[in-house]
N, C-alpha and C positions, 0 to 999 in steps of 0.2 A: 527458582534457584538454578544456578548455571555452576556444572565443575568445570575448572581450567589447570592445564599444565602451569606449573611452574615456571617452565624451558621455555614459554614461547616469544619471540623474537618481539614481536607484539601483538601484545595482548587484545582480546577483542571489547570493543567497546561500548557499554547500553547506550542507544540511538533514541530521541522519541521520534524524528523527523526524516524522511525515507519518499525518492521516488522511484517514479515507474514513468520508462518514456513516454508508452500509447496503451490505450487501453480497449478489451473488446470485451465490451458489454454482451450479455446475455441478449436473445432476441426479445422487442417488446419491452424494452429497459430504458429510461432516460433516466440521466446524471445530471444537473446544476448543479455549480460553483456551494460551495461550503456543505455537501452532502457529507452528510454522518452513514457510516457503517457498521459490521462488526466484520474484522478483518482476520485469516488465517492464515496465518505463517509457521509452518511447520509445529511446535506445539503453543505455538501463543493464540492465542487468542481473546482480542479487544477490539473495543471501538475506538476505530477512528473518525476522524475530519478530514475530507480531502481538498484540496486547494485546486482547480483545474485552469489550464491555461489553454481555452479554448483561440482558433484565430477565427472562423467563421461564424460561427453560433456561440448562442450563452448556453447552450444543452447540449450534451454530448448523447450520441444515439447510437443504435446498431450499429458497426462497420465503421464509425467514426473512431479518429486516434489523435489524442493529445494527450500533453507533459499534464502528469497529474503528481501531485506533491503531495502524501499522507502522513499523519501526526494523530501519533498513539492520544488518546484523549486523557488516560490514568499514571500511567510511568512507562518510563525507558522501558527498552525491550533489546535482549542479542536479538539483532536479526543480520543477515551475511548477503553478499552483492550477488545475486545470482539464484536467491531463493521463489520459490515458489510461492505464488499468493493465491486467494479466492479471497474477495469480498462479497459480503451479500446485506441485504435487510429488504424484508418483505419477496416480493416478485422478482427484484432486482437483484442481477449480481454480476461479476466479473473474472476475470483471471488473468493472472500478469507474473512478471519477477522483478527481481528486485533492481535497479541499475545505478542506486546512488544514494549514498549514505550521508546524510547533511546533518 
């Protein structure tokens, strides 16, 4: 549940699809293309699917950084440009913001 002003010029809009430009993996982590999550964004939390657009590997690893594209698996979500993330499942996890609302 989300309260919103009445006033506002414009309104904020539930998103399911949301990137992050680079990502830095936790140490001892690898990421391949359509990995699932559970993803934290200030109070949401769900799993998603992410989409990686790796150029030199199909895995993204420690210290590596590519355009990753996430999509909430269940419903829309407020999430805002500039928010904080941590993804994780199992050993694995991440930290990023938010840089694009699709």
């Amino acid at each position: 549940m989300v309260i919103l002003s009445k006033n506002l010029e414009s309104p904020p809009k539930a998103t399911k699809v949301f990137e992050r430009s680079s990502i830095d993996p936790i140490p001892h982590s690898t990421i391949q293309p359509n990995y699932q999550a559970m993803l934290h964004v200030g109070s949401v939390r769900q799993t998603v699917s992410q989409d990686l657009s790796i150029e030199k590997s199909k895995v993204l690893r420690t210290g590596d950084r590519a355009k990753i594209k996430f999509e909430f698996m269940k419903q829309p979500e407020f999430v805002k440009l500039g928010q904080k993330l941590l993804f994780r499942e199992g050993k694995t996890k991440g930290l990023g913001v938010i840089t694009k609302l699709l």
